[in-house]
GUTIBA-402124 format. One record per atom (N, C-alpha, C): residue number from 0; residue in one letter; chain; atom name; x, y negated, z. Coordinates in steps of 0.02 Angstrom, whole numbers, plus 50000, padded with zeros to 5 digits. Layout:
<sites>
setor; dofi; numi; pamar; east; north; up
NUM; A; A; CA; X; Y; Z
...
</sites>
This chain:
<sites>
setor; dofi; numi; pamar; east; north; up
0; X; A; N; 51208; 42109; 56064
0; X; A; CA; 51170; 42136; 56120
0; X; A; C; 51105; 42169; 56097
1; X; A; N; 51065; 42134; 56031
1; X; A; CA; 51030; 42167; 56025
1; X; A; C; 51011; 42244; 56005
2; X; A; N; 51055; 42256; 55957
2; X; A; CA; 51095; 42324; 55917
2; X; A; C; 51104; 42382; 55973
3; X; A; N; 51134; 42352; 56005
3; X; A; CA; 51128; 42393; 56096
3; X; A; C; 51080; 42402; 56121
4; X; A; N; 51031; 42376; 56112
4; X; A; CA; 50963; 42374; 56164
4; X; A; C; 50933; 42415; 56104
5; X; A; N; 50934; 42398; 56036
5; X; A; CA; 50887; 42453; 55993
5; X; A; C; 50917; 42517; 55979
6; X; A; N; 50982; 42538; 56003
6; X; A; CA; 50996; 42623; 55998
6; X; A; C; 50984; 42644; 56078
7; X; A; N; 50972; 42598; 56132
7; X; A; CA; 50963; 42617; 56199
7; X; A; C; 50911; 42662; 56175
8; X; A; N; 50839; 42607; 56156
8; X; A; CA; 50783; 42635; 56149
8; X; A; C; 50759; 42696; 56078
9; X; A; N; 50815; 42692; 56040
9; X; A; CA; 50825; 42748; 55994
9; X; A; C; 50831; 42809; 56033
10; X; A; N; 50884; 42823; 56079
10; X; A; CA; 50914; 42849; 56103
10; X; A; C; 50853; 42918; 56157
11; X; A; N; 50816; 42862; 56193
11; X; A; CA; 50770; 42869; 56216
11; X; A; C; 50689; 42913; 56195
12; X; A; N; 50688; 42885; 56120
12; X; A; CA; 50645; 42929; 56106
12; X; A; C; 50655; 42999; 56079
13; X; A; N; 50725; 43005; 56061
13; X; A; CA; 50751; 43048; 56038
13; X; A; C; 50750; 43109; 56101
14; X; A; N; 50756; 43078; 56138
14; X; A; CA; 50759; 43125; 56213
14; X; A; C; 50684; 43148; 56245
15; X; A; N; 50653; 43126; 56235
15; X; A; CA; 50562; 43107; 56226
15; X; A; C; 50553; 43170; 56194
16; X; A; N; 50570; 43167; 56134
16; X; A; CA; 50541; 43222; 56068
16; X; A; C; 50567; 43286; 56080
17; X; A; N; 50633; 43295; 56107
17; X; A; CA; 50669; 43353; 56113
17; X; A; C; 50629; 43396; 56180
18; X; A; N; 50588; 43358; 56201
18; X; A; CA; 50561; 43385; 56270
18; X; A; C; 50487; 43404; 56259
19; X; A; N; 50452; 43453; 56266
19; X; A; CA; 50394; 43480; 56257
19; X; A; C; 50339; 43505; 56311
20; X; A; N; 50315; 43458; 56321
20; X; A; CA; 50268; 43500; 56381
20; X; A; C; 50224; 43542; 56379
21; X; A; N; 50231; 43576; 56305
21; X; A; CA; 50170; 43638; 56310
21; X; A; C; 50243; 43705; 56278
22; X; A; N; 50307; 43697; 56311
22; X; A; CA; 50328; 43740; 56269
22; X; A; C; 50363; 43789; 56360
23; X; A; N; 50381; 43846; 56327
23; X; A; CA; 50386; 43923; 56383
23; X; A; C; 50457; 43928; 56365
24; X; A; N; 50516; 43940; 56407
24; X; A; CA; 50573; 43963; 56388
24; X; A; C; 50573; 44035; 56434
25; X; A; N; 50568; 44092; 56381
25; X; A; CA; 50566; 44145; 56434
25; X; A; C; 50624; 44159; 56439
26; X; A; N; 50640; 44193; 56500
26; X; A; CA; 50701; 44222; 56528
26; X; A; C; 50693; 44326; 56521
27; X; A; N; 50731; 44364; 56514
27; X; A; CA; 50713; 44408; 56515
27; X; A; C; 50704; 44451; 56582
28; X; A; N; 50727; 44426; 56641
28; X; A; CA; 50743; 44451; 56695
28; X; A; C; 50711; 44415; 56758
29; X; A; N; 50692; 44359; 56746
29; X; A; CA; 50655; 44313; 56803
29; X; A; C; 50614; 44332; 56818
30; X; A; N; 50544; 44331; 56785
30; X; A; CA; 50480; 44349; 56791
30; X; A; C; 50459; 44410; 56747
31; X; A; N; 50393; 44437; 56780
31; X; A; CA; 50342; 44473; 56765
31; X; A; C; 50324; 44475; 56699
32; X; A; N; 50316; 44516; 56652
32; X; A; CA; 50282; 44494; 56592
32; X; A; C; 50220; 44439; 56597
33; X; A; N; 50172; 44477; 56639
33; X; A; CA; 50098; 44436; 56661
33; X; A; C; 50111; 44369; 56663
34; X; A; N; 50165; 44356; 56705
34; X; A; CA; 50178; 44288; 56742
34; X; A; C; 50175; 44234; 56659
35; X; A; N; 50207; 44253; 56627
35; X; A; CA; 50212; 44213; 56546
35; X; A; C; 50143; 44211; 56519
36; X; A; N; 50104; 44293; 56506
36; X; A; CA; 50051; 44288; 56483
36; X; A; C; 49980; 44239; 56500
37; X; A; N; 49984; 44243; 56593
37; X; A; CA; 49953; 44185; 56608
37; X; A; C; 49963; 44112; 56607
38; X; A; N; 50026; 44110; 56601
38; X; A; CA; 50052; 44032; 56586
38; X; A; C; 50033; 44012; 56520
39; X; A; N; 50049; 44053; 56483
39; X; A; CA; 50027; 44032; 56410
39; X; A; C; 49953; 43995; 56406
40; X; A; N; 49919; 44047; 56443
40; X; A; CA; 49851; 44044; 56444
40; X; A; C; 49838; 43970; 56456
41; X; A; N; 49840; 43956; 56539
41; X; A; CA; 49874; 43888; 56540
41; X; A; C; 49884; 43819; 56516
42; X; A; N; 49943; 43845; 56475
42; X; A; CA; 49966; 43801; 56433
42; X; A; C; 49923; 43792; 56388
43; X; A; N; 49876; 43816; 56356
43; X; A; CA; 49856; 43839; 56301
43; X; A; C; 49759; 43784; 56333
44; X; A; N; 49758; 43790; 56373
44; X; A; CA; 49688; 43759; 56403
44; X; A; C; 49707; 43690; 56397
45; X; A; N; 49777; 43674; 56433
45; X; A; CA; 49787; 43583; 56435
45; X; A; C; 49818; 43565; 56383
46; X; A; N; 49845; 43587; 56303
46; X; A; CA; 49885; 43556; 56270
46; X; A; C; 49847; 43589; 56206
47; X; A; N; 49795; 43646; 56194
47; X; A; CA; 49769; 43690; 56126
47; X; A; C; 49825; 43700; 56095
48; X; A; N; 49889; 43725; 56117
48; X; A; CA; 49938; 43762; 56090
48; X; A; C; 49981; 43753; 56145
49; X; A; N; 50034; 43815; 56123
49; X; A; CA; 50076; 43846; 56188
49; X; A; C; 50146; 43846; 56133
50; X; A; N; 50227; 43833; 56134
50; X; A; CA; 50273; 43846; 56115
50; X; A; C; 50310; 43886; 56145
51; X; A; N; 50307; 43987; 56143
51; X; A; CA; 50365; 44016; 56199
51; X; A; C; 50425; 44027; 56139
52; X; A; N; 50498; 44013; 56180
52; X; A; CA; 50512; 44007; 56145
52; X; A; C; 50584; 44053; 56207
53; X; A; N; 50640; 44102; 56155
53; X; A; CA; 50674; 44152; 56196
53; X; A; C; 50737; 44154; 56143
54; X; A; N; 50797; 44157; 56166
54; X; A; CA; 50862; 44183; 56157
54; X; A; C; 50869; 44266; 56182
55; X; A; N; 50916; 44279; 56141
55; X; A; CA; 50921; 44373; 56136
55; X; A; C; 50880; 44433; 56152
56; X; A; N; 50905; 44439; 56237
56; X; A; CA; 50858; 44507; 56235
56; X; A; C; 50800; 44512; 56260
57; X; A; N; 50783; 44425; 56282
57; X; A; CA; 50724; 44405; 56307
57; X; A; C; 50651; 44390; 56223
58; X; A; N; 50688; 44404; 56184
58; X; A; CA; 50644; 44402; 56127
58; X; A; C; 50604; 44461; 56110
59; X; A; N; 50606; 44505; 56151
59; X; A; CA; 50558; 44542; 56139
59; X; A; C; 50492; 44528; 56168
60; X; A; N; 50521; 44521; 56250
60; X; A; CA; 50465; 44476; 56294
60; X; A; C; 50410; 44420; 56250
61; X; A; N; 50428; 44380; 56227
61; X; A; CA; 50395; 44334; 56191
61; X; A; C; 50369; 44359; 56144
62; X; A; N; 50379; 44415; 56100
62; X; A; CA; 50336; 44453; 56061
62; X; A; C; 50288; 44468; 56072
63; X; A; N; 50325; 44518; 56140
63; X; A; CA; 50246; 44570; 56177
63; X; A; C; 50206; 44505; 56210
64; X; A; N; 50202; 44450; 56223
64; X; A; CA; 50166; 44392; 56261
64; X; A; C; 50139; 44368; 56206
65; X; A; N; 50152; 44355; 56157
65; X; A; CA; 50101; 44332; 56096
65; X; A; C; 50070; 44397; 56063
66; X; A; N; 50091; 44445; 56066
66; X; A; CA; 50035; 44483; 56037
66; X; A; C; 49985; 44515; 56082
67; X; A; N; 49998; 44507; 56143
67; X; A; CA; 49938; 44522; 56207
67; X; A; C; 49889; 44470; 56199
68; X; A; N; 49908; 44407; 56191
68; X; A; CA; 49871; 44340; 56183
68; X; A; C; 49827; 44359; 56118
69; X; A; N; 49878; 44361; 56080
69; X; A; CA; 49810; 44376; 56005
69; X; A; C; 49767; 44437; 56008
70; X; A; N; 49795; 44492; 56028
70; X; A; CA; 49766; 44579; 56038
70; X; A; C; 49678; 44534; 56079
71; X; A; N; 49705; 44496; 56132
71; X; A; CA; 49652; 44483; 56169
71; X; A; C; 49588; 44432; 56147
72; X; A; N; 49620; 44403; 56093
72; X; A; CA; 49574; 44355; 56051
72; X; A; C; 49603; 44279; 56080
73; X; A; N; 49618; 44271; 56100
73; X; A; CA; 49656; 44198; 56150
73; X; A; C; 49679; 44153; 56110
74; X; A; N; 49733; 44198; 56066
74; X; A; CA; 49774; 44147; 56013
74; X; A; C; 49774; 44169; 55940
75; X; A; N; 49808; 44121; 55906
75; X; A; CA; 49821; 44124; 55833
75; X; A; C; 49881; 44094; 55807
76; X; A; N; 49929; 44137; 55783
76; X; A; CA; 49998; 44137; 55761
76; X; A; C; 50001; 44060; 55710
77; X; A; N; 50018; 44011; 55737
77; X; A; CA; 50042; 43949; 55713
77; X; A; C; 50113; 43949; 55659
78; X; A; N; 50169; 43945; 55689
78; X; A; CA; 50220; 43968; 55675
78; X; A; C; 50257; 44011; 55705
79; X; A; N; 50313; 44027; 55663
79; X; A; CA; 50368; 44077; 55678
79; X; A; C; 50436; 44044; 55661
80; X; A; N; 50478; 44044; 55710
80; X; A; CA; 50563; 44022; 55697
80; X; A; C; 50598; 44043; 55703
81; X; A; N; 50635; 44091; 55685
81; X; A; CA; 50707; 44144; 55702
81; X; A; C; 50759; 44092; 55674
82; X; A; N; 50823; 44095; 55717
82; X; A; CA; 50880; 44059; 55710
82; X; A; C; 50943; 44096; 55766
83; X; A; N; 50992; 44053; 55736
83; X; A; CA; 51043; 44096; 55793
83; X; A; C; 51077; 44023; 55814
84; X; A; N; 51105; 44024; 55877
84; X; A; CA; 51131; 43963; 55919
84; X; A; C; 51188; 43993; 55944
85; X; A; N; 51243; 43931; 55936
85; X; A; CA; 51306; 43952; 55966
85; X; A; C; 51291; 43927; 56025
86; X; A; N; 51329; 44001; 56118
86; X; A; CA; 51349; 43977; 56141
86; X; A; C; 51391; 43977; 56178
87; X; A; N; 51439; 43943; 56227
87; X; A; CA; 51480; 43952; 56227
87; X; A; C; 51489; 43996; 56293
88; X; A; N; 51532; 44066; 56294
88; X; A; CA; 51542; 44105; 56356
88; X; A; C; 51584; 44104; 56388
89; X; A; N; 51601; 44074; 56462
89; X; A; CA; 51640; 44052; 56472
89; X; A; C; 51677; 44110; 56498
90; X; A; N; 51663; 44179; 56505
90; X; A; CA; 51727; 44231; 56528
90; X; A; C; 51776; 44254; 56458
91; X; A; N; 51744; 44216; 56407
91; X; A; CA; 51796; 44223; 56337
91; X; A; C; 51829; 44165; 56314
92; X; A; N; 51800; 44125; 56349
92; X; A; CA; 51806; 44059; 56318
92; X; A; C; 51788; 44033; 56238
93; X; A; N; 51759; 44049; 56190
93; X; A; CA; 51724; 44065; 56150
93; X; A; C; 51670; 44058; 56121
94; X; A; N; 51623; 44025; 56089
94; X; A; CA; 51566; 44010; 56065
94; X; A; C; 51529; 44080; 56040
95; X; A; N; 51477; 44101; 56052
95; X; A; CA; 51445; 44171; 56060
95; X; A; C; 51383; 44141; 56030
96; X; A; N; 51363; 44186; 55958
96; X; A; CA; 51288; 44182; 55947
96; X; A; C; 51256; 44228; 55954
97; X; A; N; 51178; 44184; 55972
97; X; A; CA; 51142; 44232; 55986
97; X; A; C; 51082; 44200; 55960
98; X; A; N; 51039; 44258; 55951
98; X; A; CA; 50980; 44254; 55925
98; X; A; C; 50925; 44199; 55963
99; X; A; N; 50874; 44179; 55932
99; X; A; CA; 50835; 44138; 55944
99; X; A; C; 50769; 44162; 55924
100; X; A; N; 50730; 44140; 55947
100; X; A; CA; 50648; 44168; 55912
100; X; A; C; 50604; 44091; 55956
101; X; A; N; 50572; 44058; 55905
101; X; A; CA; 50514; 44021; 55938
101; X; A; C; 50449; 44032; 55920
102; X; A; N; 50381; 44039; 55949
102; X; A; CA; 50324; 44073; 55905
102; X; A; C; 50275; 44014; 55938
103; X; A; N; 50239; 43989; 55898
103; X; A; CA; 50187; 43928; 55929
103; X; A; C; 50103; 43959; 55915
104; X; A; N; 50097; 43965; 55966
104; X; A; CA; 50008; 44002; 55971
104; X; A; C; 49987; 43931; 55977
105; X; A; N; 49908; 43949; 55933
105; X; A; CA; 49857; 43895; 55950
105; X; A; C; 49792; 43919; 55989
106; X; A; N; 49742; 43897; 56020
106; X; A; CA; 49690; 43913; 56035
106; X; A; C; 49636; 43961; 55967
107; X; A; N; 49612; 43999; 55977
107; X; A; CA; 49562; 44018; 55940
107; X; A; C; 49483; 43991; 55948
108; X; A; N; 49435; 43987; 55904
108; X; A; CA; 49388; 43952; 55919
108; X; A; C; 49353; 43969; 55978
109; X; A; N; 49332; 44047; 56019
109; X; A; CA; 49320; 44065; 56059
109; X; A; C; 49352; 44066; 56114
110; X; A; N; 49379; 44026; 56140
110; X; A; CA; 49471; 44031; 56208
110; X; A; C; 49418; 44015; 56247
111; X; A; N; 49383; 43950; 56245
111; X; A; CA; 49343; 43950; 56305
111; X; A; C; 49307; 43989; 56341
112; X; A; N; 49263; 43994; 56285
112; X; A; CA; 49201; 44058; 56305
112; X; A; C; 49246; 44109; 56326
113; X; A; N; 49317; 44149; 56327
113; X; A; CA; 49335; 44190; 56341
113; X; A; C; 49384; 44192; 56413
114; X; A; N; 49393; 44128; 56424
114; X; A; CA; 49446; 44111; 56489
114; X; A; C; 49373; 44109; 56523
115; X; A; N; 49310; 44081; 56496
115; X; A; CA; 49247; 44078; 56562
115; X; A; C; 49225; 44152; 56584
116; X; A; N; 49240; 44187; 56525
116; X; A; CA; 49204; 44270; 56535
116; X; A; C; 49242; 44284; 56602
117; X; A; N; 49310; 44279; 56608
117; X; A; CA; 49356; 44301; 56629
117; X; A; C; 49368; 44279; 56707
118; X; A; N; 49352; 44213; 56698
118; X; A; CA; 49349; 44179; 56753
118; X; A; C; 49290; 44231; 56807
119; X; A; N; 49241; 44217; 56770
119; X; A; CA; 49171; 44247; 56787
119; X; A; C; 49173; 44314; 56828
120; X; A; N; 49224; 44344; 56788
120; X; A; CA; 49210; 44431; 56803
120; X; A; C; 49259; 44449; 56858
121; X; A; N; 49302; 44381; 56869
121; X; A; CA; 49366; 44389; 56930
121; X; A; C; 49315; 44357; 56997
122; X; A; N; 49278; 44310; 56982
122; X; A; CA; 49245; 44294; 57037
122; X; A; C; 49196; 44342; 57066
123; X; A; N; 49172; 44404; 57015
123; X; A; CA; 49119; 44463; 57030
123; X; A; C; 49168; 44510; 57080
124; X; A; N; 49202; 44518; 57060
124; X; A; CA; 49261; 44576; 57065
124; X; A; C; 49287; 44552; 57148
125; X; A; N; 49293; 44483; 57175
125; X; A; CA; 49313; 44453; 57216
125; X; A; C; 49261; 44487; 57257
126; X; A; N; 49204; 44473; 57248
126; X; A; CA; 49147; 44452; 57278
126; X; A; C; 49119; 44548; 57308
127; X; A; N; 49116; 44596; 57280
127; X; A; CA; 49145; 44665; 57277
127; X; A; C; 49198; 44685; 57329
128; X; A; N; 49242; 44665; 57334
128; X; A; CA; 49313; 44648; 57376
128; X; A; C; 49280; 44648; 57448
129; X; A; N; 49252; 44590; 57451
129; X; A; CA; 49255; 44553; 57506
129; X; A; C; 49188; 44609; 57554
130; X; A; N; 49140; 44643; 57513
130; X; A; CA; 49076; 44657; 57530
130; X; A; C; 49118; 44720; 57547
131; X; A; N; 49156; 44752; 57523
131; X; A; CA; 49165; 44820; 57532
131; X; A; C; 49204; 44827; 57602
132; X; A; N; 49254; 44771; 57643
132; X; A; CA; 49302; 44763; 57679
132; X; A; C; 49283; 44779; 57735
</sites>
């Protein structure tokens, strides 16, 4: 019984680890580019690193989203993972690979000072808005 109870809890952390709460699975067709870029952002405030991570033709998306992030000073290229994953299509019945890309941004020393600039200049801009109406 015990042997059972210690791969339960094997079992368990293994499922734990495989799960990431600072990581992005982009889709190529769901959302907005922006919509990622600000999530990252995001992500990137509550965890000081962001994991987006994309299969096929959605890997470009995740390119252009980490290099807007760095272009902007935000992030800094952690790692890089290219791989290919079988999977399986079910109008062939068939295991189909396809490309993979994972890219892990970290915070740069300035993220704060630069999400406050930002913050700052959306609340001016608001404030402009409202006076002009």
């Amino acid at each position: 019984m015990e042997g059972i109870t210690e791969g339960v809890n094997n079992i368990n952390i293994n499922i734990s680890d495989s799960y990431k709460k600072n990581r992005i699975q982009v889709s190529n067709t769901k959302k907005p580019l922006f919509f990622y870029v600000n999530l990252a952002k995001r992500y990137m405030q509550q965890h000081d690193e962001v994991e987006l991570s994309a299969l096929g033709m959605a890997i470009a998306t995740v390119v252009t989203v980490a290099e807007i992030l760095k272009n902007n000073g935000l992030a800094v290229e952690k790692k890089i993972t290219t791989s290919t994953v079988d999977i399986k299509d079910d109008s062939r019945g068939r295991p189909v690979q396809k490309a993979k890309i994972e890219i892990v941004l970290g915070k740069t020393e300035n993220f704060d000072e630069l999400m406050a600039a930002a913050a700052a200049e959306d609340g001016e801009n608001r404030d402009v808005e409202e006076q002009s109406a």
